[in-house]
N, C-alpha and C positions, 0 to 999 in steps of 0.2 A: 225210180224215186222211192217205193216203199221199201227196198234193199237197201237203200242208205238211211232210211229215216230208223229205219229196226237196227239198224249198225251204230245208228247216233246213241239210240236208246238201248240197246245191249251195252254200250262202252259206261255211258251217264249213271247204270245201275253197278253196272261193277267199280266203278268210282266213287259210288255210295257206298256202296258195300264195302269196299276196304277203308273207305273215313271211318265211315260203322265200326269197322273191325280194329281200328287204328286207337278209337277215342277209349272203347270197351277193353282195349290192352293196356294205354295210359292209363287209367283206372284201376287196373286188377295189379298193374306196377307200383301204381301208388298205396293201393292198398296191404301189399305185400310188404313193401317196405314199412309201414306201419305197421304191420303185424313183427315186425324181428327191432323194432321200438318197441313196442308193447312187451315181446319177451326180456329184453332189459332194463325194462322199467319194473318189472315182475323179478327179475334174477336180483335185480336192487335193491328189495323189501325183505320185509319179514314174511313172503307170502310162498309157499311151492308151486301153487298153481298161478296162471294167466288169470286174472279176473275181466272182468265187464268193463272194471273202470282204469286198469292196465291198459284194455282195448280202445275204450275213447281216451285216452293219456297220447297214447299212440298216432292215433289219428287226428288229435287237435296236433300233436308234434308237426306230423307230415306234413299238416296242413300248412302253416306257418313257416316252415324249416324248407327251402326245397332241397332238395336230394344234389348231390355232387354227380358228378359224371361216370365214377365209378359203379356207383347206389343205381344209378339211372339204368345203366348197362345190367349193370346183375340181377336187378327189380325186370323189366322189360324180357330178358331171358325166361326167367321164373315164369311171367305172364303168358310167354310166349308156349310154354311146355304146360300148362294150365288149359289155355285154349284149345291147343291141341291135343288134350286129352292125358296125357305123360304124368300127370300129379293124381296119384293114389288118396284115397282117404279111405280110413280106417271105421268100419261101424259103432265103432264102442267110443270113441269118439264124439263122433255123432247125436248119439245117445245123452251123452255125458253134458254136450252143447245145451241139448235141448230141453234137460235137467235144468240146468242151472239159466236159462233161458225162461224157463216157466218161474223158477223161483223169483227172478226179477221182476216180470210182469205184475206180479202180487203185492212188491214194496211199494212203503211211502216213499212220499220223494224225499230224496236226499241232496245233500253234497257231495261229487265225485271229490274220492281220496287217491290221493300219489305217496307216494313214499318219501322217505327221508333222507335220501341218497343224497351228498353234496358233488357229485361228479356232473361233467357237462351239460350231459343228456338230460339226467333226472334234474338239475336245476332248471333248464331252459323249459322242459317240461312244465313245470311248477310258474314260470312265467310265461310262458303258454297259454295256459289255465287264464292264468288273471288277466290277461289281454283279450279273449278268445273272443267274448260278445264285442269290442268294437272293430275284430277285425274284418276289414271288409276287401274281399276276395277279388284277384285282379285281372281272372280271365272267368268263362261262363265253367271251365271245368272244376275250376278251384269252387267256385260257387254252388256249383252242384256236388261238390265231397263236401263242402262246409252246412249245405241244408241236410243232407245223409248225415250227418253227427249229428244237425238239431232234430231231425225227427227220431233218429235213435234213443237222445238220451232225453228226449219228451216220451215217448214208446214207454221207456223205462225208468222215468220219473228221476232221472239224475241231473242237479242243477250241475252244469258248469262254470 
């Protein structure tokens, strides 16, 4: 009886553990894909660098937009080579993050800024934006990327 109850309970944990592993991938997919939003909303502008508010631009997008089947599949790959260790990051990098990280935590609050791009992306972006506080999230995962944007850009004093 206690070789089956440990077999019940060895199987229940690794069925956790891969929802575990399954919810933390959907996540790092979705935020992936809002990171290569964010570089188009930044290649859009007048700006060279990715900013902060590129970044939440990006991720109110995700949020709102879901991802095509394509986006799904390529974002989820990424994730998957992420998890597994396979994605490099550079220190200067890092550094450079953590710069410009500091320097936000010190501003007044503002209004996030987007660019002036009239292409899809960046328009829908910019209605995005002006929807984003009634939008209300339709699974518990979506909800939880939509409070990560509001403590973010409370964190960092940018209205949406």
């Amino acid at each position: 009886m206690d070789t089956m109850n440990d077999t019940m309970n060895d199987t229940m944990n690794d069925n956790i553990d891969q929802a575990t592993y399954d919810i933390i991938k959907v996540y790092i997919a979705q935020t992936q894909s809002a990171i290569k939003i964010s570089e188009t909303i930044c290649k859009h502008s007048d700006r060279d660098e990715l900013s902060g508010d590129d970044i939440l631009c990006g991720l109110v997008y995700r949020l709102m937009v879901p991802m095509t089947d394509n986006e799904m599949q390529e974002c989820m790959n990424s994730a998957d080579e992420i998890l597994e260790g396979e994605e490099s990051s550079d220190e200067d990098d890092k550094e450079e993050f953590i710069d410009e990280i500091k320097i936000l935590e010190n501003s007044e609050w503002r209004q996030i800024k987007s660019n002036h791009c009239n292409c899809d992306i960046c328009c829908q972006v910019r209605v995005k934006l002006l929807n984003y506080e009634s939008y209300e999230p339709m699974d518990i995962l979506s909800e939880r990327f939509k409070n990560s944007i509001k403590e973010t850009s409370e964190k960092y004093k940018i209205i949406i």
